[in-house]
C-alpha positions as a printed Julia matrix, in Angstrom:
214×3 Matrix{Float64}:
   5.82   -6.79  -13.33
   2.81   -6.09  -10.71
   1.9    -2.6   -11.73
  -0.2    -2.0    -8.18
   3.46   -3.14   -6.74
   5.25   -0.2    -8.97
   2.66    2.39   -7.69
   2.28    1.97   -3.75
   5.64   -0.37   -2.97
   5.96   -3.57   -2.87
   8.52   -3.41    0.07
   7.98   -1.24    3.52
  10.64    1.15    2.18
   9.39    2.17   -0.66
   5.76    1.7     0.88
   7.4     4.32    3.66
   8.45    6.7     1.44
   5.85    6.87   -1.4
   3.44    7.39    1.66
   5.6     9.9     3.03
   5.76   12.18   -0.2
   1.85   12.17   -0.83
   1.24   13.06    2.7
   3.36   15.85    2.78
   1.52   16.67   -0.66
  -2.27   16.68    1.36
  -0.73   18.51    4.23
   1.0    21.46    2.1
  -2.49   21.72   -0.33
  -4.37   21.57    2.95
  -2.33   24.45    4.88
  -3.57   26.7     1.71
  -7.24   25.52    2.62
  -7.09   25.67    6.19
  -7.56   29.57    7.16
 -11.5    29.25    4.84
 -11.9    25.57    6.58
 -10.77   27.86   10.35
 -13.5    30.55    9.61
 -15.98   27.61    9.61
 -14.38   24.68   11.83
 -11.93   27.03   14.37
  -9.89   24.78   16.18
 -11.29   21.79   14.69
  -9.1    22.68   12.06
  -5.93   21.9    13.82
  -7.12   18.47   14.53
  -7.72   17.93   11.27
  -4.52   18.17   10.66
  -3.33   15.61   13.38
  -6.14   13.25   12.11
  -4.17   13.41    8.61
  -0.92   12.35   10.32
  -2.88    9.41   11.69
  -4.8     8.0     8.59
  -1.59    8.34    6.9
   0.58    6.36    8.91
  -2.41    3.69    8.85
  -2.76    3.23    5.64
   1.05    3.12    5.03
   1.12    0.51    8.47
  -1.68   -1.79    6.92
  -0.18   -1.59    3.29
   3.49   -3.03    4.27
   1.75   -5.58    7.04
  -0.39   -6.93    4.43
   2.52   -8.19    2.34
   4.93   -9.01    5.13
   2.4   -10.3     7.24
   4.29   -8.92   10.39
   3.13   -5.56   12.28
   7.16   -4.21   12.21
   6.91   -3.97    8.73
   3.93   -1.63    9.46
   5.75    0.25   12.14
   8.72    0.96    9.71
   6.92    1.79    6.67
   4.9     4.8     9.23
   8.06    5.77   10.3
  10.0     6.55    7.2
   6.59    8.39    6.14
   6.69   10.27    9.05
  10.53   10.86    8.51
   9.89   12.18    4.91
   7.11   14.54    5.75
   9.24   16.24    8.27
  12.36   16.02    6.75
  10.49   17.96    3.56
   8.77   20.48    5.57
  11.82   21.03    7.72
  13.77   22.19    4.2
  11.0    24.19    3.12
  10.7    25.99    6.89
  14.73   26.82    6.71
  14.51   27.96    3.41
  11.97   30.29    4.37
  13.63   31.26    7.1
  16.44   32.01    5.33
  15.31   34.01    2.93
  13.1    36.14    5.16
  15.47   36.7     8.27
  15.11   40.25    8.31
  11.71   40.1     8.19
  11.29   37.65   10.78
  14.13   38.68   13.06
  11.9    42.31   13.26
   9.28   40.48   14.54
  11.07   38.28   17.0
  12.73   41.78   18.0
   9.38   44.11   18.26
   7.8    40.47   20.83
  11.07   41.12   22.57
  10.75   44.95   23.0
   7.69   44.65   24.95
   9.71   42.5    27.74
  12.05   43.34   30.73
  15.15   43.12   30.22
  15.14   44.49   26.21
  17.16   41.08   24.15
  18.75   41.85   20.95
  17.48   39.58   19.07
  20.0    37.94   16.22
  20.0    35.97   13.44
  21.4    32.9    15.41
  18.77   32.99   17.89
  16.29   33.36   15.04
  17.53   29.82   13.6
  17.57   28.55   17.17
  14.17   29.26   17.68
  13.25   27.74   14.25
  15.35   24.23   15.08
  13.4    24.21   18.82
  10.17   24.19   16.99
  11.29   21.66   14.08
  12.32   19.33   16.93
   9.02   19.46   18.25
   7.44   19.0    15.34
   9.03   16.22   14.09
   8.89   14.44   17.83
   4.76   14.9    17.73
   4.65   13.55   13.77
   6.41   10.63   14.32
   4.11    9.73   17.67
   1.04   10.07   15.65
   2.5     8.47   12.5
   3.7     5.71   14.51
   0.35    5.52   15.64
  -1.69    5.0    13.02
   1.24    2.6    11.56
   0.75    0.28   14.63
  -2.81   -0.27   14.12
  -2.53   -0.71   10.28
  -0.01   -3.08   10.67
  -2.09   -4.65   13.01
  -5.09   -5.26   10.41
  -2.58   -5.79    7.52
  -1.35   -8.42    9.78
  -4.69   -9.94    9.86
  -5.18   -9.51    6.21
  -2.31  -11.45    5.31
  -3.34  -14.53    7.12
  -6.87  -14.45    5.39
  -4.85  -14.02    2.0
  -2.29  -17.16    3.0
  -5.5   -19.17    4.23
  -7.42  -18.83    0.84
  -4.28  -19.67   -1.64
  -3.56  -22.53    0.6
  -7.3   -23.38    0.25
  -7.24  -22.95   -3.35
  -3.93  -25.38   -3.82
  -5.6   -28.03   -1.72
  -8.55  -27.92   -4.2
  -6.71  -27.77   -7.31
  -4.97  -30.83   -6.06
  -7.91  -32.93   -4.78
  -9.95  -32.48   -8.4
  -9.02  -35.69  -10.32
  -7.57  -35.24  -14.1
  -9.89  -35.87  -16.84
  -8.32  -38.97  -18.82
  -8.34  -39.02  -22.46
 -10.94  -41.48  -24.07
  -9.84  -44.75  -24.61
 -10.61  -46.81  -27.97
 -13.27  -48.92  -27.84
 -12.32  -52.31  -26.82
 -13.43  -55.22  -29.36
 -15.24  -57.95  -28.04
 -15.63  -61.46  -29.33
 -19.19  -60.64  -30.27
 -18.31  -57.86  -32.13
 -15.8   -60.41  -33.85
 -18.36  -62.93  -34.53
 -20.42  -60.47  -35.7
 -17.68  -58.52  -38.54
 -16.79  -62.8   -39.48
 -20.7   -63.52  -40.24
 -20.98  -60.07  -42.45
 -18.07  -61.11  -44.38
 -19.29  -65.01  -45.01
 -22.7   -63.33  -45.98
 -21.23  -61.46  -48.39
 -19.03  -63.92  -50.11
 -22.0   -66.22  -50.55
 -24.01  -63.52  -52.24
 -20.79  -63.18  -54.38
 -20.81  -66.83  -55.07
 -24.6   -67.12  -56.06
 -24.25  -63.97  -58.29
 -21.46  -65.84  -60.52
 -23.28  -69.2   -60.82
 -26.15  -67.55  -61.95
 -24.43  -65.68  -64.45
C-alpha cells in the first residue's frame, strides 16, 4: 500500500474531498486571524481569503491530473472541494442561525425600523435571508475553486506526460542492457592434452628408474 496514496487520494474523489476538509480547516482558523491581519492589511484581507479558494482548488486540480493525466479529473477533484467547504460552512452558518434567531432576528428588525414602510421581520424571513446569502456563497466558491482546479489540472496534465515519458525511457533501457552470462569452463585444447600426456610419461619413467635402481 502507497502510503502518500492513503494521505492525499489516490483517486479525484477522495483527492476532492480530503482537499475539501483541510481547506475548510485554513479558512475557519483563518476567519479567527483575520480581524488582527484587517487592522494591518484592510481589505486586502478579504482577498486573501479568495486567494485561499484559488490555491486550493489548484493544488487539488494538479494532484488528481497528475495521476489521471486528464485536466477533468482536475476539474472534478476542485469541485467536490469546493462542494465540501460550502456544504460544511453552510451547516455551521444554519446552526448558528438557529440557535441565535432571537438575537439575530432583533437585529434584522432594529435595520428594518429605520426604513419606510416598518417590516416585521420573522423568523422565516431570517432563514430566507441566510439561504440568499449561502447561495451566493457557494455560487462564488465553486467559480474560484473551479478556477484554480482548471489550471492545476492543466500542469498535472503536463506532469503526467513527463512521468509516462521517463518510465517508458527507463523500460527501453532496462531492455537494451545485455545480460551478463555466467562463465563458461575453460575449454581443453589439444595442447593442453599433450601437455597433461607428457607430465604423466615423465613421471612413470622417474618411477621406473627409481625401482631399477633399487
Amino acid at each position: 500500500m502507497n502510503l502518500r496514496n492513503l494521505r492525499l487520494g489516490s483517486t479525484p474523489v477522495t483527492i476532492g474531498l480530503i482537499f475539501g476538509v483541510i481547506l475548510t480547516v485554513v479558512l475557519v482558523a483563518f476567519s479567527f486571524i483575520a480581524p488582527y491581519i484587517g487592522q494591518v492589511l484592510g481589505q486586502i484581507t478579504n482577498y486573501i481569503q479568495l486567494a485561499i479558494l484559488v490555491i486550493f482548488g489548484f493544488l487539488a486540480g494538479r494532484r488528481a491530473s497528475s495521476l489521471r493525466g486528464k485536466i477533468s479529473s482536475g476539474l472534478i477533484a476542485g469541485l467536490l472541494a469546493g462542494l465540501v467547504y460550502s456544504l460544511i460552512i453552510s451547516a455551521i452558518s444554519m446552526f448558528t442561525v438557529f440557535t441565535n434567531m432571537d438575537a439575530i432576528r432583533e437585529q434584522f428588525q432594529k435595520t428594518a425600523n429605520t426604513q419606510k414602510p416598518v417590516v416585521q421581520v420573522t423568523n422565516g424571513m431570517v432563514i430566507q435571508n441566510e439561504l440568499v446569502v449561502l447561495l451566493y456563497t457557494l455560487v462564488l466558491v465553486l467559480l474560484l475553486v473551479l478556477a484554480g482546479s482548471a489550471l492545476g489540472g492543466y500542469f498535472g496534465k503536463g506532469r503526467a506526460r513527463l512521468v509516462q515519458q521517463e518510465e517508458e525511457r527507463e523500460e527501453v533501457i532496462t531492455t537494451a542492457t545485455p545480460v551478463a552470462e555466467e562463465d563458461e569452463p575453460p575449454v581443453l585444447t589439444q595442447s593442453s592434452n599433450g601437455a597433461r600426456r607428457s607430465a604423466a610419461s615423465r613421471r612413470s619413467r622417474n618411477a621406473r628408474r627409481n625401482r631399477s635402481m633399487n
